[in-house]
C-alpha beads as a LAMMPS data file, in Angstrom:
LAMMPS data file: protein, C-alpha beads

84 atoms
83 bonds

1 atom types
1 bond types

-500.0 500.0 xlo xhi
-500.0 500.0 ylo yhi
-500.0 500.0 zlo zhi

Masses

1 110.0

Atoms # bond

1 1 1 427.273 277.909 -324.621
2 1 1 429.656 277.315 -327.716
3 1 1 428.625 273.425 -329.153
4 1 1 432.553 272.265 -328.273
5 1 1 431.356 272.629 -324.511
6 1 1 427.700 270.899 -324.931
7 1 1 429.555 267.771 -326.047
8 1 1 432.010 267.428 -323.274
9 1 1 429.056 267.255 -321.023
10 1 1 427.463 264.687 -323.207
11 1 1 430.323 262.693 -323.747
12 1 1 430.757 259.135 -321.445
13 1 1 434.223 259.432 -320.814
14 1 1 436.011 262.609 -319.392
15 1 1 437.158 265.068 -321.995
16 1 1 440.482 266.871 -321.207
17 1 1 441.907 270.510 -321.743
18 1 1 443.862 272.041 -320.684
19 1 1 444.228 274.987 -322.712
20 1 1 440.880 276.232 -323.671
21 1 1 438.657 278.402 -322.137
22 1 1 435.031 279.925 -322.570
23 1 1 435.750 283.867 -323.644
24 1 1 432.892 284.886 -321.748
25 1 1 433.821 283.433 -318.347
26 1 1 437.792 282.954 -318.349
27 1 1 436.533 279.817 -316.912
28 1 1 438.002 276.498 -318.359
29 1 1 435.940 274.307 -320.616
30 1 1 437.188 271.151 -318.811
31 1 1 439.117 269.507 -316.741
32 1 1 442.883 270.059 -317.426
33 1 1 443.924 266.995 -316.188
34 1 1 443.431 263.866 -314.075
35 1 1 445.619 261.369 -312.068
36 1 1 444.619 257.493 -312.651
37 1 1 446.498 254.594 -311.289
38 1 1 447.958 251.932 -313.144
39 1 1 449.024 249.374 -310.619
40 1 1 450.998 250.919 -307.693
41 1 1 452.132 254.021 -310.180
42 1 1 450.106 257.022 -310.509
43 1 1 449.700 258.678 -314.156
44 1 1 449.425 261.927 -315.219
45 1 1 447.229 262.526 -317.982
46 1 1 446.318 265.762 -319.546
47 1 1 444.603 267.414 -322.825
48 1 1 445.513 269.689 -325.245
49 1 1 443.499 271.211 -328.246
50 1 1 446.370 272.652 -331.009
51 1 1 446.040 276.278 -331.917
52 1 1 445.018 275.507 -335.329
53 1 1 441.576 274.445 -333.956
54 1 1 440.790 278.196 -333.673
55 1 1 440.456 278.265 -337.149
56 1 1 437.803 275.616 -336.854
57 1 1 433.864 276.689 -336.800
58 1 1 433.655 275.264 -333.178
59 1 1 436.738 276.990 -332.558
60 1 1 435.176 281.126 -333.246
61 1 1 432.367 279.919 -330.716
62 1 1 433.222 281.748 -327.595
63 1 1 436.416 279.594 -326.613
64 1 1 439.814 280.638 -326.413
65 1 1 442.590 278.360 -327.306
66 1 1 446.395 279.447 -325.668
67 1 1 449.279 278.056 -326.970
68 1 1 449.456 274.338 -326.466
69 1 1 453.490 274.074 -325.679
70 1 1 453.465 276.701 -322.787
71 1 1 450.326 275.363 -321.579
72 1 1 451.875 271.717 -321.655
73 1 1 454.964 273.001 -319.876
74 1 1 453.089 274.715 -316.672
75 1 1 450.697 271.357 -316.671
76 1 1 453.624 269.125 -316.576
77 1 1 454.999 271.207 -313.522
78 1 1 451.753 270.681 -312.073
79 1 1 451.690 266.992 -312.548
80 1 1 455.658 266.649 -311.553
81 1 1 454.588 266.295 -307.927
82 1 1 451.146 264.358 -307.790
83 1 1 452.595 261.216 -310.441
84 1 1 455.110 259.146 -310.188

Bonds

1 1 1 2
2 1 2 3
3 1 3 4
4 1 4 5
5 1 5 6
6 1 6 7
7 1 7 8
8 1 8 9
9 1 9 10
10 1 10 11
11 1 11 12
12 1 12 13
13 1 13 14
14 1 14 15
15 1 15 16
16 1 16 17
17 1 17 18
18 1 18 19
19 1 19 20
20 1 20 21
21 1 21 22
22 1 22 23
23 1 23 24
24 1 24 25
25 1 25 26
26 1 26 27
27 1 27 28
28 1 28 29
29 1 29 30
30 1 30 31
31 1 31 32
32 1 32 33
33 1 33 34
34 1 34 35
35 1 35 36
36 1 36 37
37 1 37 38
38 1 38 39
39 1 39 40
40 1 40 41
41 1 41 42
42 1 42 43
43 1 43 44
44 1 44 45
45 1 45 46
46 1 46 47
47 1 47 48
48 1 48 49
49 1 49 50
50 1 50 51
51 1 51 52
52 1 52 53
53 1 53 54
54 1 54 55
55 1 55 56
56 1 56 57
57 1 57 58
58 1 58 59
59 1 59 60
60 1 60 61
61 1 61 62
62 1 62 63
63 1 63 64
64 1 64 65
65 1 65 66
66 1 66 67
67 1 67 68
68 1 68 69
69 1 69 70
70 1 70 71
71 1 71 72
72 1 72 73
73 1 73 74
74 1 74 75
75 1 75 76
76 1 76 77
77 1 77 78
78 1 78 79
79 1 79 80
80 1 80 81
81 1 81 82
82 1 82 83
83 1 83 84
């Protein structure tokens, strides 16, 4: 398991991604996004890790990082319809 995905499950808050995946699996290595509520108004809130991170140690350690602006646009489509 690459170290990047050890301390997302160690971490006390939630760690967000939405554009890397383990190599191995094709599985993500977290949760994309999440919906919290301020008041009455629900927010989207989502992750990114920039494709320069692959050049990083942690980042040659089984994960795959796609391109952060297409990723952003299909997660934004995503979130159009459950935030307001």
């Amino acid at each position: 398991m690459p170290s990047c995905a050890k301390s997302s499950v160690l971490a006390c808050y939630p760690i967000l991604s939405a554009n890397v995946t383990l190599a191995a699996t094709g599985e993500p290595l977290t949760q994309a996004y999440r919906i919290e509520k301020a008041g009455p108004i629900r927010v989207g809130i989502f992750g990114l890790v920039t494709t320069d991170a692959a050049s990083y140690p942690a980042g040659r350690e089984g994960i795959i990082i796609s391109d952060e602006i297409e990723t952003a646009r299909k997660v934004i489509a995503v979130l159009w319809s459950k935030a307001d």
